[in-house]
C-alpha positions in Angstrom: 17.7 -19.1 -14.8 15.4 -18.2 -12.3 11.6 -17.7 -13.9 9.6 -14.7 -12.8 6.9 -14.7 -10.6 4.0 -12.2 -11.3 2.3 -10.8 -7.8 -1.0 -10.1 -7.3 -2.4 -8.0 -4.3 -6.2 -7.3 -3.7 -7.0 -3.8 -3.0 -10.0 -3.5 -0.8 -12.6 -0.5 -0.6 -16.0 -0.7 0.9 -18.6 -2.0 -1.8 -16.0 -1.1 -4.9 -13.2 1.6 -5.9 -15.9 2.9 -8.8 -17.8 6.1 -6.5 -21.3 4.6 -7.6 -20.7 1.3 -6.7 -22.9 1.4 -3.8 -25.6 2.6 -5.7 -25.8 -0.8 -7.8 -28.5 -3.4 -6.6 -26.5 -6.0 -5.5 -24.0 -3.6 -3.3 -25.1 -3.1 0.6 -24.3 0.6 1.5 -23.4 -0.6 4.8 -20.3 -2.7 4.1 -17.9 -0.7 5.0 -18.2 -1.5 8.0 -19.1 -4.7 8.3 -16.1 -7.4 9.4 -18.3 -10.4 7.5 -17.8 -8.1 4.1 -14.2 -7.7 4.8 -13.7 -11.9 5.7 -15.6 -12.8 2.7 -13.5 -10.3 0.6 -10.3 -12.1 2.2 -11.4 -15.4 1.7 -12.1 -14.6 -2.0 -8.2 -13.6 -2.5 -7.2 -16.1 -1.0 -8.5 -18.4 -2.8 -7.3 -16.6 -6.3 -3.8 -17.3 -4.4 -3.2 -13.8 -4.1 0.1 -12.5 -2.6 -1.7 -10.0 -0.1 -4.7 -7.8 0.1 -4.2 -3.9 1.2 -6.5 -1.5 2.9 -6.3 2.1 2.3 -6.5 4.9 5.2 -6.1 8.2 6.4 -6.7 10.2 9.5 -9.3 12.7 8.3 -13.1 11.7 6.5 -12.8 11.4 2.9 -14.6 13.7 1.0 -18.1 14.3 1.4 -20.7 11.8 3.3 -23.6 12.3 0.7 -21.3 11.1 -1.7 -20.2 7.4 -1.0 -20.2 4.8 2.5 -17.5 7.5 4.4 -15.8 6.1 7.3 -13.4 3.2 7.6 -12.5 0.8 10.3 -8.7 1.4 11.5 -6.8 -1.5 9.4 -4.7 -2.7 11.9 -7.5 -3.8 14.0 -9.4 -5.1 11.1 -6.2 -6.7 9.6 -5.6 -8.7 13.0 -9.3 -9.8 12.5 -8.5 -11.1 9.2 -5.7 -12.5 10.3 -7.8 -15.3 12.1 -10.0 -16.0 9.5 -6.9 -16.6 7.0 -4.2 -18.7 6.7 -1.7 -17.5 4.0 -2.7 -13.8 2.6 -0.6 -11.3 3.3 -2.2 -8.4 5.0 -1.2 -4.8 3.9 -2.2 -1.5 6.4 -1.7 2.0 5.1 -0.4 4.3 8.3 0.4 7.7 7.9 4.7 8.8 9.5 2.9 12.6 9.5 0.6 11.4 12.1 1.8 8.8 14.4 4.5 8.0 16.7 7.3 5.1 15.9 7.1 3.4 19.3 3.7 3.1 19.1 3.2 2.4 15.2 6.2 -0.4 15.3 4.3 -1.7 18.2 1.0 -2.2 16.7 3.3 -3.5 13.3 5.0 -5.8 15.2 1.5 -7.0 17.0 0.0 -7.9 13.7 3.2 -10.1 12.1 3.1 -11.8 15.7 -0.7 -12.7 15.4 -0.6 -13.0 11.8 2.6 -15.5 11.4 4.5 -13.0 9.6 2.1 -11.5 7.2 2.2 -8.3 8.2 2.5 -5.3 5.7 3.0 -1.4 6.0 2.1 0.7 3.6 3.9 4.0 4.2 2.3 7.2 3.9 3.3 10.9 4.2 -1.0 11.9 4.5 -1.0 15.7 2.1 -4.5 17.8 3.3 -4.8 20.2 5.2 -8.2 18.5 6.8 -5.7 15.9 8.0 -3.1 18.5 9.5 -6.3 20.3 11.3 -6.8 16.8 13.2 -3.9 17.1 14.8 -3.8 20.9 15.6 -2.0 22.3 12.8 -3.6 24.8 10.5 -1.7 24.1 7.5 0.0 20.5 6.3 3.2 20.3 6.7 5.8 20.7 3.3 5.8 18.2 0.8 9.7 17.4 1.5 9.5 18.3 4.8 7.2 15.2 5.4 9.3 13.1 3.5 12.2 13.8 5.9 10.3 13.2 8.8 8.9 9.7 7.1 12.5 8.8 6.4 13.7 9.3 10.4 10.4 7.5 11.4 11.1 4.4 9.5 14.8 4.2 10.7 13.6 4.7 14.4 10.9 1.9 13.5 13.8 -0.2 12.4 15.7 0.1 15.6 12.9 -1.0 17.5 11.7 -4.2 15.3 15.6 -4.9 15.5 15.8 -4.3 19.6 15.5 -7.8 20.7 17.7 -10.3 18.9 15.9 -13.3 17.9 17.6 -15.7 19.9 16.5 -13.3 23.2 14.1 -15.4 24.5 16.3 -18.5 26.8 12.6 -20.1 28.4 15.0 -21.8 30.6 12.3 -22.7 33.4 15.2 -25.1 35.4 17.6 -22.6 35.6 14.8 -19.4 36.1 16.1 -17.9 33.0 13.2 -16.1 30.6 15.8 -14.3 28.2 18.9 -12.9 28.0 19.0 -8.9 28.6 22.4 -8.6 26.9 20.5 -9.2 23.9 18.2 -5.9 24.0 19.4 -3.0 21.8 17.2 0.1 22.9 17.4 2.8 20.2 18.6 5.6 22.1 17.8 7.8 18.8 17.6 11.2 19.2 17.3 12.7 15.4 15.1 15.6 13.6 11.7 14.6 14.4 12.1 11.6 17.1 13.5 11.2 20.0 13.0 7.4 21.1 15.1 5.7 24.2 13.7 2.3 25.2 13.7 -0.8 23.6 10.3 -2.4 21.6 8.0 -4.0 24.5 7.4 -7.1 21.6 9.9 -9.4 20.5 11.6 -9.5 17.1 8.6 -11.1 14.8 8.8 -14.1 12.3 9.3 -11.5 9.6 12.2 -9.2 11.3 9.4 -6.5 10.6 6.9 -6.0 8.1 7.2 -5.8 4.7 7.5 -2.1 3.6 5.3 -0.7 1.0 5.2 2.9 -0.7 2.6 4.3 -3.0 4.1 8.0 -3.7 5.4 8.4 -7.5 6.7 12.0 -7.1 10.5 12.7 -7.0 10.6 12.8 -2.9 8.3 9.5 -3.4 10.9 8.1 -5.4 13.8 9.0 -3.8 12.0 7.6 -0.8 11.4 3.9 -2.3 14.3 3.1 -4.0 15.7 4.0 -0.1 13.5 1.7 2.0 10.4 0.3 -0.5 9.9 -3.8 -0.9 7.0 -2.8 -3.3 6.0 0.3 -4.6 1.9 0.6 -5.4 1.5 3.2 -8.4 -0.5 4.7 -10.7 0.1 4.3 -14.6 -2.6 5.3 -17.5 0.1 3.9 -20.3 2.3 1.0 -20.8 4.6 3.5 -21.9 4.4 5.3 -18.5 4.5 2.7 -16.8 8.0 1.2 -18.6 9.5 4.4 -17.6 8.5 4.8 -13.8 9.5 1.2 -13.7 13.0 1.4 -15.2 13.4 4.8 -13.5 12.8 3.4 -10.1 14.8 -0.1 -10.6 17.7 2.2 -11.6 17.1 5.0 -8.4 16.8 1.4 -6.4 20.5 0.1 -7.7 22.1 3.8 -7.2 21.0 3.4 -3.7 22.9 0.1 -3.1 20.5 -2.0 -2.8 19.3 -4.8 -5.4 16.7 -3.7 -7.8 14.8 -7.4 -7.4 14.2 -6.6 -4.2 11.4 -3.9 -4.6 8.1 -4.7 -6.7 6.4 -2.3 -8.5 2.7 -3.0 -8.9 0.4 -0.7 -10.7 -3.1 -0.3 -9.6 -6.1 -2.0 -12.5 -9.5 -1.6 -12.0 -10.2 -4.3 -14.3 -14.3 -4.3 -15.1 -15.4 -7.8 -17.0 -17.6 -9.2 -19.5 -18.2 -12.2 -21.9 -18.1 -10.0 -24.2 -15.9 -6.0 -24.8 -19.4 -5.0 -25.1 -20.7 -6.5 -22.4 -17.7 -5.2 -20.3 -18.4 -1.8 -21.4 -22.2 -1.8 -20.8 -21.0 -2.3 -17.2 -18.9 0.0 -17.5 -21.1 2.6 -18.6 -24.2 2.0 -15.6 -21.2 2.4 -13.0 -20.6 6.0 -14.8 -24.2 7.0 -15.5 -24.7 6.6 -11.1 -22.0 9.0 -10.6 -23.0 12.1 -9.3 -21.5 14.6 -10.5 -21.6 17.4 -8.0 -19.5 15.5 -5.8 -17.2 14.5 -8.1 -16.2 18.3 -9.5 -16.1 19.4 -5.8 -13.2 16.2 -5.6 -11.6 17.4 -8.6 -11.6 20.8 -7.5 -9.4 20.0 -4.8 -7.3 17.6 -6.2 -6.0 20.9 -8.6 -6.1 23.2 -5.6 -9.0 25.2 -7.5 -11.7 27.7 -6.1 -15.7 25.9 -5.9 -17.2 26.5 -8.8 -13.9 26.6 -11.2 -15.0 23.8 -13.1 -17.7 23.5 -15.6 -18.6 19.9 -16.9 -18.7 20.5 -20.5 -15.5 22.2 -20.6 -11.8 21.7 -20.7 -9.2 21.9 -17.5 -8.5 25.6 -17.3 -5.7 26.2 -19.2 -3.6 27.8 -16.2 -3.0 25.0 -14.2 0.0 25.2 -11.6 2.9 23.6 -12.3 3.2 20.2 -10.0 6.3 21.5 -8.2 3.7 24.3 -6.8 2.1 21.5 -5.2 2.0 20.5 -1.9 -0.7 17.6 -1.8 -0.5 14.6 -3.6 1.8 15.6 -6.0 2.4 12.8 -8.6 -1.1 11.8 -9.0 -2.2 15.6 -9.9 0.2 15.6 -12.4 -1.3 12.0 -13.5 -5.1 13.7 -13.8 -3.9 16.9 -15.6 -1.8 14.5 -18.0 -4.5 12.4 -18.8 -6.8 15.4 -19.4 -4.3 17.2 -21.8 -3.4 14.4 -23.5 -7.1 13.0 -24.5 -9.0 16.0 -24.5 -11.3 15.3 -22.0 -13.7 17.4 -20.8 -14.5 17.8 -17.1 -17.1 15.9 -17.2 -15.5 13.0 -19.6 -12.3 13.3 -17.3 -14.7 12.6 -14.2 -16.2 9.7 -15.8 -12.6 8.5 -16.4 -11.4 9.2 -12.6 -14.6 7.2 -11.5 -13.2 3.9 -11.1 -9.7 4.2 -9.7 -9.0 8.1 -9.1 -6.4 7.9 -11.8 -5.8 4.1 -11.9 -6.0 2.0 -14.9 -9.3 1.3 -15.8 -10.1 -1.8 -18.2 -13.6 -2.9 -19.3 -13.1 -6.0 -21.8 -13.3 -9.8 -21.8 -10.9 -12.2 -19.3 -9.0 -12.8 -22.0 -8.2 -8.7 -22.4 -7.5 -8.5 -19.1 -4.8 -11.2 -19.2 -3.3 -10.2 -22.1 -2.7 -6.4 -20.6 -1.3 -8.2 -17.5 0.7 -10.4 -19.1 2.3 -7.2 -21.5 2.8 -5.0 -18.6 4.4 -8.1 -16.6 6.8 -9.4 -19.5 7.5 -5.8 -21.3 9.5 -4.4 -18.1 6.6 -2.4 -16.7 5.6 -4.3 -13.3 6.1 -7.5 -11.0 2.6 -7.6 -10.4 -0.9 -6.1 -10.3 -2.7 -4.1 -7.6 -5.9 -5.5 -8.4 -8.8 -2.9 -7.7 -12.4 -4.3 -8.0 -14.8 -1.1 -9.5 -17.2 -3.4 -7.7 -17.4 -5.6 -4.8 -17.3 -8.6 -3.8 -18.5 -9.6 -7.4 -15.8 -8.1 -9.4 -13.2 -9.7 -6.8 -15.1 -12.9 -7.4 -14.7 -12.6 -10.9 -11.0 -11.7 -11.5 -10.6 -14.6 -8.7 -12.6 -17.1 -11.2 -12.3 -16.1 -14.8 -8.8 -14.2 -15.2 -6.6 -15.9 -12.7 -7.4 -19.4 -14.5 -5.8 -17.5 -17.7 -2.8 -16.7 -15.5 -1.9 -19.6 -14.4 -2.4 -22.2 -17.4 -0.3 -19.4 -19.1 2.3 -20.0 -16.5 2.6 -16.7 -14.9 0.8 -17.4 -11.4 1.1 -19.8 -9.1 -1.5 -22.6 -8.6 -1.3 -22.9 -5.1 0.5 -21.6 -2.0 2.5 -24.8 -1.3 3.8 -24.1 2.7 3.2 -21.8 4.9 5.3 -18.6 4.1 5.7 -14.9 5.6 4.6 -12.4 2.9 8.3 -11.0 2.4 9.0 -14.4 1.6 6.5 -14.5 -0.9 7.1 -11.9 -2.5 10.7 -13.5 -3.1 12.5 -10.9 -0.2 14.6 -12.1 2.2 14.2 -11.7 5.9 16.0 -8.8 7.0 19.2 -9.4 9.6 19.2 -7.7 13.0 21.1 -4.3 12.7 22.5 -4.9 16.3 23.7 -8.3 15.7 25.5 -7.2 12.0 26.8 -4.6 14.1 28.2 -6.3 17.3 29.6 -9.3 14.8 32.3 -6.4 14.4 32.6 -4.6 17.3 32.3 -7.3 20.0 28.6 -6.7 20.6 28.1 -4.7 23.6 27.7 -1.3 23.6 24.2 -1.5 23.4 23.9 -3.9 26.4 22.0 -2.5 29.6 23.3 -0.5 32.2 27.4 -1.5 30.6 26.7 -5.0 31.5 28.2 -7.9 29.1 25.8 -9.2 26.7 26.1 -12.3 27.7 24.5 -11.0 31.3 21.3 -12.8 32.1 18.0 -11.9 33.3 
């Protein structure tokens, strides 16, 4: 019987996912962009044995500059730093399909699992805002389902192209002046919806096939989506009893859509906040919140529920005539999430804010190691997640201190590993294997040359 294997990734965010974690002493308001901070950060996970670390992105400025260190360096480039200053960490980018072009995003993909030695990761994203939208000369964001249609083409087109060079291509025969064999080159030739690519991938097929794939959308399109083309699924869950459900509901979605349910890991986001002590934990808790300031944060809120400035009042409830989440056309599932949360504890604006403060509708848990490991452990063994997104309110400390005093508890509990062992691409860590070569599957059957150049056999030479 094969044993489980819990995953951990590290989430990373400037000086901390809590808003005021800048504002503590020890933080450097300047972080954010500083590749040292980032190494250091990487360096940390790695040597908690983490499965990968994930940085977050969009292609607008995030909320308000007086409010937090705004700005963030693009993650590919940053990952591809990283990626020489680790050995074994899998490295996670979020890029947005509403945005970008497939030749060009599978190109930059491809890039980083080269340089990396297959540790490359894509977060997919569908990027809701109409701030976003007005960067790239629309007035209005596109539909919620239509930009899940479009993300859907763009990751089939990006499959084509990881897939257009088989990975025997490359001959290197310097004696006979052979580099590679042309018959092996499967240019897309798509023509769909959205995309219309024709050539081939200008970088060969990488140690991983292609990246692994990575969703974080928990709406009904989001769904559908993952259980399609997710290898893990980041999400947000307040309750184990939520979390139990999205799990099972998504295993099930993944099996209905032929493909095997082990094969995607779903890993909900904890902001885990640590003391010797629940008391201690809390106080720590409670400094981060009393630094929030709160003007920014009901001007978030605000539109997060699609409200008019000034809706909100701090010492009140949600208004009570919300719009339904299907009215929505931003980021659906985690409005629902907020407005759930609010409802269902009574929270005031301001006590809701104070809640939202560390994780923007993540799990937040202040309590002892111990605490910490026993939630992980429940979640991981009760049919609720594979595996943690691990989201530091503060950093690096907090990421030093999950890394020193709760990963002990995971491992002499036999749930994490000890140590890496050899050298492995992050699919493979994360038990997935490496995915066959569409063109080769398909010319196994079919004799294998349609897709060679100009009609030529494929076993022409070049």
């Amino acid at each position: 019987m094969t044993t489980r294997t819990l995953h951990l990734n590290a989430f990373l965010m400037s000086t901390g996912h809590h808003e005021a974690s800048w504002r503590l002493p020890e933080s450097d308001p300047h972080a954010h962009v500083d590749l040292a901070h980032y190494v250091r950060l990487a360096r940390i996970a790695e040597r908690g044995t983490f499965d990968s670390l994930f940085l977050a992105d969009g292609p607008q400025l995030w909320n308000s500059v007086g409010q937090r260190p705004s700005g963030v360096l693009e993650p590919l480039t940053l990952l591809t730093a990283l990626a020489t200053a680790t050995e074994h960490i899998g490295l996670i980018a979020t890029a947005s399909t509403s945005y970008n072009s497939p030749y060009n995003l599978a190109r930059r993909f491809a890039s980083l699992d080269v340089v990396s030695g297959g540790r490359a990761g894509w977060n997919i994203v569908t990027t809701a805002g109409r701030e976003a939208a007005r960067n790239f000369g629309r007035d209005e964001e596109p539909a919620h389902a239509e930009r899940y249609a479009r993300a859907a083409e763009f990751v089939e087109v990006s499959k084509k192209l990881w897939d257009s060079w088989e990975d025997d291509t490359v001959v290197a025969d310097k004696e006979a002046g052979v580099w590679g064999d042309d018959g092996k080159i499967h240019p897309p030739r798509h023509e769909g919806t959205y995309f219309k690519v024709a050539g081939a991938l200008n970088v060969p097929r990488t140690p991983q096939g292609y990246p692994l794939l990575v969703q974080a959308g928990s709406s009904e399109d989001g769904k559908a989506f993952a259980a399609r083309y997710a290898e893990a699924v980041f999400t947000a869950q307040q309750t184990l009893e939520d979390a139990q459900a999205f799990y099972a509901d998504l295993k099930a979605r993944t099996a209905a859509a032929g493909r095997n349910p082990d094969h995607i890991k779903v890993l909900p986001g904890i902001v885990p906040i640590l003391g010797s002590t629940e008391a201690e934990a809390r106080a720590a808790e409670q400094v981060l919140e009393d630094h929030i300031v709160h003007r920014h944060a009901v001007t978030r809120l605000e539109s997060l529920l699609q409200l008019p400035p000034g809706t909100l009042e701090l010492d009140a409830g949600l208004p009570a005539d919300l719009p339904p989440e299907d009215a929505v056309e931003g980021a659906k599932s985690r409005y629902t999430l907020v407005v759930e949360l609010a409802r269902r504890e009574r929270l005031t604006v301001r006590q809701l804010i104070g809640r939202l403060g560390g994780g923007r509708g993540h799990f937040t848990l202040a309590g002892t190691p111990e605490q910490v490991a026993d939630t992980i452990e429940t979640w991981f063994t009760r049919g609720a997640a594979d595996g943690f997104n691990i989201m530091p309110a503060v950093l690096p400390s907090g990421l030093d201190a999950f890394v020193d005093q709760v990963v002990p508890i995971l491992r002499a509990r036999g749930l994490f590993r000890t140590e890496y062992g050899p050298r492995q691409t992050l699919r493979s860590r994360y038990g997935l294997p490496r995915p066959a070569n569409q063109y080769t599957v398909a010319g196994a059957s079919s004799g294998g040359t349609e897709n060679s150049p100009a009609g030529r056999p494929a076993a022409a030479l070049v």
